[in-house]
Each structure stands twice: as structure tokens, then as C-alpha cells.
PAZAPA-4460 file (N, C-alpha, C; in steps of 0.05 Angstrom, whole numbers, plus 32768, in hexadecimal, padded with zeros to 4 digits):
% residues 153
    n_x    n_y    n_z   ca_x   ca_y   ca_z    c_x    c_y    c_z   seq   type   mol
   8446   800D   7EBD   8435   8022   7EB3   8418   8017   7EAF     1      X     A
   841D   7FFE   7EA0   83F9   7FF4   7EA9   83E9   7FFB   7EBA     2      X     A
   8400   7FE1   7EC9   83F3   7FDE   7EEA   83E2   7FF1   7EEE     3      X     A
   83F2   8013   7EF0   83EF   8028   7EF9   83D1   802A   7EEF     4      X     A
   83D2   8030   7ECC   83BE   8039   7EC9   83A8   8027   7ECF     5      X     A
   83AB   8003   7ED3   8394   7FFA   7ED6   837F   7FFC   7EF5     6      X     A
   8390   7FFF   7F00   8392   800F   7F22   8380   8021   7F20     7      X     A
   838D   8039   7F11   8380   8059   7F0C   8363   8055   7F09     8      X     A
   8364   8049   7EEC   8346   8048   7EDF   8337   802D   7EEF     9      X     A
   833C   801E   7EF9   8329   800D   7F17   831C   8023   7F2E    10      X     A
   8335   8031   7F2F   832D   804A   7F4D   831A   8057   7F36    11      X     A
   831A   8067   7F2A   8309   8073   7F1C   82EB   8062   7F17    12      X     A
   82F1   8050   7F09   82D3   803B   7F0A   82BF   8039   7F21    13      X     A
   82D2   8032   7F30   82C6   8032   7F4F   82BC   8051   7F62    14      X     A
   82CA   805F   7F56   82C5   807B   7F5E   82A9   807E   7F56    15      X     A
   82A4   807D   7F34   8290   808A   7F29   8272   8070   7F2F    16      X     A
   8277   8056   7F3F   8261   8046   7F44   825B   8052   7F5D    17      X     A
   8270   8054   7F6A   8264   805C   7F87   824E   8076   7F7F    18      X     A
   8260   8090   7F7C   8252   80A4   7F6A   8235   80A3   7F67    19      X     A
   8233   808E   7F4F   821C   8090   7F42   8208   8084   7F58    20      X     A
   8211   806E   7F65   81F9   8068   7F7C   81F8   8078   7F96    21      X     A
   8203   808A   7F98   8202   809E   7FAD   81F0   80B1   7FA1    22      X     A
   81F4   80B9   7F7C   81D7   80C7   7F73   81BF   80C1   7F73    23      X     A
   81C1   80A1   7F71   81A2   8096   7F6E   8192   80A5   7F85    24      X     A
   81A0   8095   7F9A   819C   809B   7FB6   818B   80B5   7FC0    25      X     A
   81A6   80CF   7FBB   819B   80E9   7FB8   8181   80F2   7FA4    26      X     A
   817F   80DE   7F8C   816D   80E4   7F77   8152   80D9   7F89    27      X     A
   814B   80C4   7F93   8133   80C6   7FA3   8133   80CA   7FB5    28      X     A
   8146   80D4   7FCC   8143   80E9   7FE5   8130   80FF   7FD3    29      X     A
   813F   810C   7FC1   8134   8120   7FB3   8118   8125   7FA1    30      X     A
   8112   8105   7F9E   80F8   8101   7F91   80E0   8102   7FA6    31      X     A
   80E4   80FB   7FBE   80D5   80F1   7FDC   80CB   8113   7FDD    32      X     A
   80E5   8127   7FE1   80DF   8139   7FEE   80D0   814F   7FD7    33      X     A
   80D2   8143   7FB5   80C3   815F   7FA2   80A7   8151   7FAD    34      X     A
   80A6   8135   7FAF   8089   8131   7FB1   807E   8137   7FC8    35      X     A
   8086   8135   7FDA   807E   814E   7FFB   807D   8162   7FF2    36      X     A
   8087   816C   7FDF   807C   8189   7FDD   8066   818C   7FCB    37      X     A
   8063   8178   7FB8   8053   8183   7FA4   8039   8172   7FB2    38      X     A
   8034   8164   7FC8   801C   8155   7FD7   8021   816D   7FF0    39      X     A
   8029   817D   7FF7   8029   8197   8009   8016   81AE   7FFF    40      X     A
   801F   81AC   7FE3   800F   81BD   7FD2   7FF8   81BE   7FC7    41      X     A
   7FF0   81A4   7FC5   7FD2   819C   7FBC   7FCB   819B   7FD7    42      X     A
   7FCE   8194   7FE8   7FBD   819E   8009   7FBC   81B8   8013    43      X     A
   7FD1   81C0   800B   7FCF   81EB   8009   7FB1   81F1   7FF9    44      X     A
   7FB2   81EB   7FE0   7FA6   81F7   7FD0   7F8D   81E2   7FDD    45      X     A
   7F82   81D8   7FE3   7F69   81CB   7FE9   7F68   81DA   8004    46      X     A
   7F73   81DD   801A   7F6B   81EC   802A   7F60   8202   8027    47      X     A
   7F72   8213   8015   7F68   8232   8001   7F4F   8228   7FFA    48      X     A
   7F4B   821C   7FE6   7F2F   8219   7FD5   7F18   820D   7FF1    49      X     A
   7F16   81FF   7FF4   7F0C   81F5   8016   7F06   8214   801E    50      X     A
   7F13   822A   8025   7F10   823F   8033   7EF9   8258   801B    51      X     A
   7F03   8252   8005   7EE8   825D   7FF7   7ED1   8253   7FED    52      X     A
   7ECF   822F   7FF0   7EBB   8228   7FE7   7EAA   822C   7FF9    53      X     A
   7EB7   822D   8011   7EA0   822D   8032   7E9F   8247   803B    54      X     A
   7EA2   8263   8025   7E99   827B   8026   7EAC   8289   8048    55      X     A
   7EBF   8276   804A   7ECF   827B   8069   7EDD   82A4   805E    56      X     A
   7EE4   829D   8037   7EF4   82B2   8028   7EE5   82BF   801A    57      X     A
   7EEA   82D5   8017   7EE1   82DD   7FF8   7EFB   82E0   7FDB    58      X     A
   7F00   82C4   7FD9   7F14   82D4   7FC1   7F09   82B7   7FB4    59      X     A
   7EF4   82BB   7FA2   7EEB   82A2   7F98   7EFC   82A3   7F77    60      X     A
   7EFB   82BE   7F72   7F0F   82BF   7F60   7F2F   82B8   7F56    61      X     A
   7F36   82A9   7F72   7F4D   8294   7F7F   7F46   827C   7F7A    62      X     A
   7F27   8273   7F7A   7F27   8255   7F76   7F37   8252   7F5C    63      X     A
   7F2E   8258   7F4B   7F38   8244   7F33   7F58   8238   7F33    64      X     A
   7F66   824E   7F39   7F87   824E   7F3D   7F8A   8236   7F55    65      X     A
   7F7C   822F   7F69   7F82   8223   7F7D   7F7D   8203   7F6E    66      X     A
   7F69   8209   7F5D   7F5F   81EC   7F59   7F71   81E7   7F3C    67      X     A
   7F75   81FA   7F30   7F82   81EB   7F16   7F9B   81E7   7F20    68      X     A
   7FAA   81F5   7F37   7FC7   81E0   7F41   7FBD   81CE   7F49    69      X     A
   7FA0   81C3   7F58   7FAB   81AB   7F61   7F9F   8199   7F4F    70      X     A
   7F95   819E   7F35   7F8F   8190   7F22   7FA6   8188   7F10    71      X     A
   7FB9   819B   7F11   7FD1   8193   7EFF   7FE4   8181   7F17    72      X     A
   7FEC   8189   7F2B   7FF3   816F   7F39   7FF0   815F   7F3F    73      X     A
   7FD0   8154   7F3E   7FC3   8143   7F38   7FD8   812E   7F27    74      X     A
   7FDE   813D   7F17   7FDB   8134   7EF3   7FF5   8127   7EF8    75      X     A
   8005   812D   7F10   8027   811D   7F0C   802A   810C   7F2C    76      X     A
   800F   810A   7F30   8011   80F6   7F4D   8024   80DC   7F49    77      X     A
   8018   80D1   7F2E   801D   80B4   7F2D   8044   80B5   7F2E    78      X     A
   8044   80C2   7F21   806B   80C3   7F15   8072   80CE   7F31    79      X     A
   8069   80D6   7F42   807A   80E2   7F5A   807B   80C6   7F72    80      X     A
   807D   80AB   7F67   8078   809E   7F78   8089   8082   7F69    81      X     A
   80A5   808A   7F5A   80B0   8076   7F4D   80BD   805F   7F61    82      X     A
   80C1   804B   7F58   80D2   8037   7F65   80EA   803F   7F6E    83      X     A
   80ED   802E   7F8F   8102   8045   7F98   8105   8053   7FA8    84      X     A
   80EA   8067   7FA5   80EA   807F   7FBB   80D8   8074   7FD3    85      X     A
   80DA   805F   7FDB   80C5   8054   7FEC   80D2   804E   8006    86      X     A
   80E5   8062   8012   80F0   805E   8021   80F1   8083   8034    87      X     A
   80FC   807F   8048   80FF   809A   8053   80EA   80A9   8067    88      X     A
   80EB   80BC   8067   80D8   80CC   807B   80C4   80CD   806B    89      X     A
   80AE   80C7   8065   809E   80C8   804B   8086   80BB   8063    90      X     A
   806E   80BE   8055   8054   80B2   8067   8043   80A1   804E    91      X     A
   8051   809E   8039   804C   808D   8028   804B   8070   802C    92      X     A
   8034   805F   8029   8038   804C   802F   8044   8036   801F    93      X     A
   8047   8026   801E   805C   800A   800D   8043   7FFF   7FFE    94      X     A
   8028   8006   800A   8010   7FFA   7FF2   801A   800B   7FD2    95      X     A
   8023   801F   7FD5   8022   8032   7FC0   802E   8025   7FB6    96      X     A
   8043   8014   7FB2   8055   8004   7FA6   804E   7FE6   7FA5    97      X     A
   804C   7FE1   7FB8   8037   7FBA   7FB3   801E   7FBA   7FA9    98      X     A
   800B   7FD4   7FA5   7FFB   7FD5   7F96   7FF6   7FE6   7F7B    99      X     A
   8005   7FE3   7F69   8005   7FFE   7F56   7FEA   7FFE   7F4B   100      X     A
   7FE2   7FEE   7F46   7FC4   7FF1   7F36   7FB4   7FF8   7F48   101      X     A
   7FB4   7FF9   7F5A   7F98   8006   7F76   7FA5   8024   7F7F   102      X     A
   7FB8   8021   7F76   7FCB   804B   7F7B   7FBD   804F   7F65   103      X     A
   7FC0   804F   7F52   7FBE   8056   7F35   7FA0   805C   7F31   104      X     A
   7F91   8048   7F38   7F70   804B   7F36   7F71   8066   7F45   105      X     A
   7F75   8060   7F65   7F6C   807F   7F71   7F74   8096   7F70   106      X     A
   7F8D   8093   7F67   7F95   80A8   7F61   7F8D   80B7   7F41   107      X     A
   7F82   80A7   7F31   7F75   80AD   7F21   7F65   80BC   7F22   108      X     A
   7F51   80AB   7F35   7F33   80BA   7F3C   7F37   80D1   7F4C   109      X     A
   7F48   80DC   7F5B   7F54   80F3   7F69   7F50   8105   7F52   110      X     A
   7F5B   80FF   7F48   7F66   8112   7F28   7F4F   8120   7F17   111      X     A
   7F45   810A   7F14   7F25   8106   7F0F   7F12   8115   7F1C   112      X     A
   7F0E   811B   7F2F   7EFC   8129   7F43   7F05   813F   7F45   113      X     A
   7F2B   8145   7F45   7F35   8160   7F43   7F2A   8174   7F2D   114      X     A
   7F27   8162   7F18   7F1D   816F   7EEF   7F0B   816E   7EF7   115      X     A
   7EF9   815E   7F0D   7ED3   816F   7F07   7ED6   817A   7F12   116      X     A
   7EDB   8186   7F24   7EDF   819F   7F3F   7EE0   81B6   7F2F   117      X     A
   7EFB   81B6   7F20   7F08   81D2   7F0C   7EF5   81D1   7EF5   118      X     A
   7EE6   81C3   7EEA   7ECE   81C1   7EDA   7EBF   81D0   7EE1   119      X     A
   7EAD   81D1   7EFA   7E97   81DD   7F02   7EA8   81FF   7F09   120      X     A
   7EBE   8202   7F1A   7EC6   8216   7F18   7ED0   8229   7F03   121      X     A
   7ED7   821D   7EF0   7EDE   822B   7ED1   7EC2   823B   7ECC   122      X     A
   7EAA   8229   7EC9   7E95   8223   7EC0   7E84   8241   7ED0   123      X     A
   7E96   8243   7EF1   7E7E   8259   7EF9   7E6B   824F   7F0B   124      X     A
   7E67   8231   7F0F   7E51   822B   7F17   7E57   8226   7F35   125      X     A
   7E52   8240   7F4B   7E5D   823D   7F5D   7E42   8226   7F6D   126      X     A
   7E2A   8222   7F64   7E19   8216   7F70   7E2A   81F2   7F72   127      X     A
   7E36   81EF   7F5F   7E48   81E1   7F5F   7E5D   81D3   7F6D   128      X     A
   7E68   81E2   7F7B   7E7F   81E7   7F81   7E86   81D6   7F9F   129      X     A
   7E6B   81D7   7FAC   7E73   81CC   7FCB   7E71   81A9   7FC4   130      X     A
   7E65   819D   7FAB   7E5F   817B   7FA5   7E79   817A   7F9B   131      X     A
   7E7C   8187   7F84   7E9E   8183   7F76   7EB4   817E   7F92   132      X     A
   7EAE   8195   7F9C   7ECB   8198   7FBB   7ED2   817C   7FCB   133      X     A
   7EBD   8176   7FD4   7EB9   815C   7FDE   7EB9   8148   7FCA   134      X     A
   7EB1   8146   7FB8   7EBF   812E   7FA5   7EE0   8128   7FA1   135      X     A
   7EEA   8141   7FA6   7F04   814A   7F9D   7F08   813C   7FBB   136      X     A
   7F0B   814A   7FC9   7F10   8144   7FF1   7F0D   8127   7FED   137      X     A
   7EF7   8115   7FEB   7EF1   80FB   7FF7   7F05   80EF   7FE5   138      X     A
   7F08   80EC   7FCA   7F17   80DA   7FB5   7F37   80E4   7FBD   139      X     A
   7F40   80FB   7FCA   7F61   8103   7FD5   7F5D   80EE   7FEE   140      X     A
   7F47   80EC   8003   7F46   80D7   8012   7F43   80BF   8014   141      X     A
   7F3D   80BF   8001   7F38   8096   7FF4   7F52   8092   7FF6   142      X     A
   7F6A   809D   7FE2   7F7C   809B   7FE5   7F95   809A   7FF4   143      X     A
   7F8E   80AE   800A   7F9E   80B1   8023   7F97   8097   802F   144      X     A
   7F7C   808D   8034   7F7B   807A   804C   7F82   8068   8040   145      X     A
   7F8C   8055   8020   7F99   803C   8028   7FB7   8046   801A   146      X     A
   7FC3   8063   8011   7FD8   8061   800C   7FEE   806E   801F   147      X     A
   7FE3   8081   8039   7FF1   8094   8042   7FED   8089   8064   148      X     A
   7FFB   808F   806E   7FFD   808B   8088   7FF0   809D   8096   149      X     A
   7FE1   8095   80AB   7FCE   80AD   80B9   7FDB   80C0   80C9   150      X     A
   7FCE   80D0   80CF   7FE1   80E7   80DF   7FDE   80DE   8101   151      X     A
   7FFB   80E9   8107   7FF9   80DC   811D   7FEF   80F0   812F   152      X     A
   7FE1   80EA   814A   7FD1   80FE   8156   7FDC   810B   8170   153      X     A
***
């Protein structure tokens, strides 16, 4: 009857390790792909705002909404990029991870440039609006060119 049960509860042990590293697993498949979406989304919404700062739209009354999402996603760049998920279909590069203090700076300053952007647009000041855009644009690009893989052509 030991035996038995020491048998049982081994299979079980082993059941619930395998388990749990089959979740990890799935847990950053799953982390890779919220952050493709939520870096899908802040290029949505910059395209949008892009399309009314350059008068292409008229729904300027859209800016703000476009820019305060991508000011709040901004705001959870850093955490969407934990140890781990550095693997997969991703165009993330491995600097993001061998360099955390040079992610962190630019992606800072991303962030940074996103809050003066939504600043001047809160504010009204559409005279504003085309220096903010491009601040916002070039500092999302600082960052792409040493953390993201270029697009292929």
C-alpha cells in the first residue's frame, strides 16, 4: 500500500512540474503576443494622429483619444518585455535584454515625448502639434533602430 501510494503521489509530482513548465511556456508565448498587440496599437493610433496632425482628416477632435492611448501604453512598455519572453516570432531584439539600462533610457524618453505631445493637445495648442508629433515619431524611432529588427523589404 505504500509502495502504491508513493508511486501515486511521484506520478502526481511529476505531473504537476511538467504542468507548471508547460504554463510558464504558454505564459510568455502569451506575454510576446499582448505585447504585439499593445505595440500594434500605439502604431494604429500614431498613424490616426499622423493623419490629423498633417490635416490629411478632419476629426482633430480624435487627437486627444489617439494620443492619450498611446501615452498610457507608453506607460507599460518597460514590463511588456520581462525575462523570458525573448524568444519566438517577435522582432524584438536580444539588446532589449543585454541592455536594460539603454531600453529603459529610450523607452523612457518615448514616453516622455508621448506626455509633451498630449500636453500641447490637451492644451489646444494646435500651432503645436506638428514639433510635439515628430518628437513623439523620432524618440518611438530611436528606439526601434537599436531595439527592433528592421522591416524586411
Amino acid at each position: 500500500m505504500r509502495i502504491r501510494l508513493f508511486w501515486t503521489s511521484l506520478s502526481g509530482l511529476m505531473l504537476a512540474v511538467f504542468v507548471s513548465a508547460g504554463a510558464v511556456a504558454a505564459e510568455a508565448e502569451d506575454i510576446i503576443k499582448y505585447r504585439q498587440g499593445v505595440m500594434k496599437s500605439v502604431g494604429g493610433h500614431t498613424v490616426a494622429a499622423a493623419q490629423i496632425v498633417r490635416g490629411k482628416v478632419d476629426y482633430g477632435d480624435h487627437l486627444a483619444y489617439h494620443v492619450e492611448s498611446i501615452t498610457q501604453s507608453m506607460k507599460t512598455v518597460l514590463s511588456l518585455f520581462p525575462d523570458g519572453s525573448d524568444f519566438g516570432e517577435t522582432r524584438a531584439l536580444p539588446e532589449i535584454w543585454s541592455q536594460p539600462d539603454q531600453f529603459k533610457q529610450v523607452a523612457e524618453q518615448a514616453g516622455a515625448a508621448a506626455e509633451a505631445f498630449l500636453t500641447v493637445v490637451q492644451a489646444g495648442d494646435k500651432g503645436a502639434w506638428g514639433g510635439k508629433f515628430k518628437a513623439m515619431v523620432d524618440s518611438c524611432k530611436a528606439c526601434h533602430k537599436d531595439f527592433r529588427q528592421k522591416d524586411e523589404q
